[in-house]
C-alpha positions as CSV (number, residue, x, y, z in Angstrom):
1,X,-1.1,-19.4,-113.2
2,X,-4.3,-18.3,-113.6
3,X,-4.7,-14.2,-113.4
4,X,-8.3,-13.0,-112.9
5,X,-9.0,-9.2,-114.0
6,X,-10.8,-7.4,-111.5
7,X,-12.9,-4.1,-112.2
8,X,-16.5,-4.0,-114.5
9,X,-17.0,-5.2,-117.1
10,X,-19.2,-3.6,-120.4
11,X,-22.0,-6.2,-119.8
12,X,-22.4,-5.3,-116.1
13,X,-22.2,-1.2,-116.8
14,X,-24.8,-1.7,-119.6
15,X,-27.0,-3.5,-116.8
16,X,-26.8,-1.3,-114.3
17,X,-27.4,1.5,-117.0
18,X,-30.6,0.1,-118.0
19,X,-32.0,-0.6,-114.7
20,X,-31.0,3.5,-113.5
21,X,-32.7,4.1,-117.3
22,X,-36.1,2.5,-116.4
23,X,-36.0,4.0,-113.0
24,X,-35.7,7.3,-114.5
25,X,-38.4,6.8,-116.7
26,X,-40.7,5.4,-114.0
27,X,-40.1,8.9,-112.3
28,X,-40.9,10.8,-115.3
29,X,-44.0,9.3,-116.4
30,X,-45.0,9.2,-112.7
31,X,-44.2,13.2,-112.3
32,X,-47.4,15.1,-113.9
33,X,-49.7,12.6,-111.8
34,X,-47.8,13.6,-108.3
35,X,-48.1,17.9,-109.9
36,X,-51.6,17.2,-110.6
37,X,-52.5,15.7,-107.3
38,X,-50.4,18.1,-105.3
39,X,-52.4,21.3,-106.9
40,X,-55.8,19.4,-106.3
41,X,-54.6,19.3,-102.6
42,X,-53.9,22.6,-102.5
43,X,-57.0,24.1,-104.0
44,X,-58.9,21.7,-101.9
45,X,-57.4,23.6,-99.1
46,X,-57.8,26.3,-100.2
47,X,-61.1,26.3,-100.2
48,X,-61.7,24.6,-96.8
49,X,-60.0,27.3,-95.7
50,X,-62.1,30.0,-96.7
51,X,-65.4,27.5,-96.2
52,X,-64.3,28.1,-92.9
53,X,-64.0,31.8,-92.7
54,X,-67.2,32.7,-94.4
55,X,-68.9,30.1,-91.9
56,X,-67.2,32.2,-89.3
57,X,-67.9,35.3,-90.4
58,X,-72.1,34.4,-90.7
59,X,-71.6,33.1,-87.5
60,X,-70.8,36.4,-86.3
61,X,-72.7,38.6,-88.4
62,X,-76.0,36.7,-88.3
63,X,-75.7,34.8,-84.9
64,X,-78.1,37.3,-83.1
65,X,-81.7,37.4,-83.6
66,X,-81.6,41.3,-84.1
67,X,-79.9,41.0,-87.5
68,X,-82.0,40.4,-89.9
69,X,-81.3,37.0,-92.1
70,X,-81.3,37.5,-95.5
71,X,-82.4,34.4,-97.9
72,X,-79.1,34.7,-99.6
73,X,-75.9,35.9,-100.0
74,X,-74.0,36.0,-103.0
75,X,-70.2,37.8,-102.8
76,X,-66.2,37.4,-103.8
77,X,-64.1,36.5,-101.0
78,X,-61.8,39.7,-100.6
79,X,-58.5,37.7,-100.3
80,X,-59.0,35.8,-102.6
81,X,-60.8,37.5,-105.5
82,X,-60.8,34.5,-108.2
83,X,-63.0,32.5,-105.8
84,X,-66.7,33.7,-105.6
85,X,-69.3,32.5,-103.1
86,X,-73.1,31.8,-102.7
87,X,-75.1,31.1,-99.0
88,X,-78.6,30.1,-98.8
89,X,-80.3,30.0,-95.5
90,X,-82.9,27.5,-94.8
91,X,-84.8,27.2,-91.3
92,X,-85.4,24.1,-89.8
93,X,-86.8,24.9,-86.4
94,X,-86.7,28.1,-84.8
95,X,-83.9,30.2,-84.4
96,X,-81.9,27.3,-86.0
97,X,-80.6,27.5,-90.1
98,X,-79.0,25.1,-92.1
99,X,-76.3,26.9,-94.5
100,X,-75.8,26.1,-97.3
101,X,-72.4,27.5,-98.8
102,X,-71.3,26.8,-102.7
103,X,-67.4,27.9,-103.8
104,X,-66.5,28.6,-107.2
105,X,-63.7,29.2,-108.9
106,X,-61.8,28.9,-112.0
107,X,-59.4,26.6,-113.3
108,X,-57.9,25.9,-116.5
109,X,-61.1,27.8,-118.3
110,X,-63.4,25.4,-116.1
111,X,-65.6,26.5,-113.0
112,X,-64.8,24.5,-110.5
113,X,-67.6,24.0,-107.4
114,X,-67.2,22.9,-103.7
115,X,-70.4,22.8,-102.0
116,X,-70.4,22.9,-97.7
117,X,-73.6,22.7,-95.1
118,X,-73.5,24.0,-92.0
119,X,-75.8,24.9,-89.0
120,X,-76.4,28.5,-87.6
121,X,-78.3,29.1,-84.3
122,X,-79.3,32.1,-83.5
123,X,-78.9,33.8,-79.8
C-alpha cells in the first residue's frame, strides 16, 4: 500500500516565498519613480492651471483698446504665492499681441520654469 502525504512541502513554500520576495522588491525599487512622476504631474498641472487664469485674466483686463498695454508684467500669483510670473506683449498686426507668459517656481532649492504663448486681440 502505497500512502501519499498531501499538504506543502518546505521546497514548494520556499518557492513561492521567493517569487512573493522578488515581487516585493520589484514594487519597492519601482516606488520613488511612480512618487516622482506623480508630483511632476501635479506641478505640471498646477501650472497649466494658473497659465490659464493669468491668460484669462489679460484677456479681460487688456482685451479693449482703451486700456492701455503695458510691455510687461511681472507679479506673484495670489493663490499661489510660491509661483511668480512674467508677460511680455509683442504686436504682430494691429490690435493683435502675442503673449508671452514664463512660470517660475521653486522646487527642491531649484527654479523651475514653464514657458506658454498665447494670442490677445484687442476689441
Amino acid at each position: 500500500m502505497c500512502f501519499r502525504k498531501l499538504g506543502f512541502t518546505l521546497i514548494s513554500i520556499l518557492i513561492a516565498l521567493f517569487i512573493l520576495a522578488g515581487g516585493i522588491i520589484t514594487l519597492i525599487r519601482v516606488y520613488p519613480v511612480i512618487m516622482n512622476l506623480s508630483e511632476r504631474s501635479k506641478s505640471s498641472v498646477n501650472v497649466s492651471f494658473i497659465a490659464d487664469k493669468i491668460f484669462t485674466e489679460i484677456e479681460e483686463k487688456y482685451g479693449k483698446k482703451e486700456v492701455p498695454l503695458p510691455d510687461s508684467i511681472e507679479d506673484v500669483v495670489s493663490e499661489y504665492p510660491d509661483y511668480k510670473y512674467k508677460v511680455v506683449f509683442t504686436e504682430e498686426k494691429e490690435d493683435l499681441y502675442k503673449v508671452e507668459l514664463e512660470i517660475s517656481w521653486k522646487k527642491e532649492g531649484k527654479i523651475e520654469k514653464k514657458y506658454f504663448v498665447s494670442i490677445l486681440r484687442r476689441r
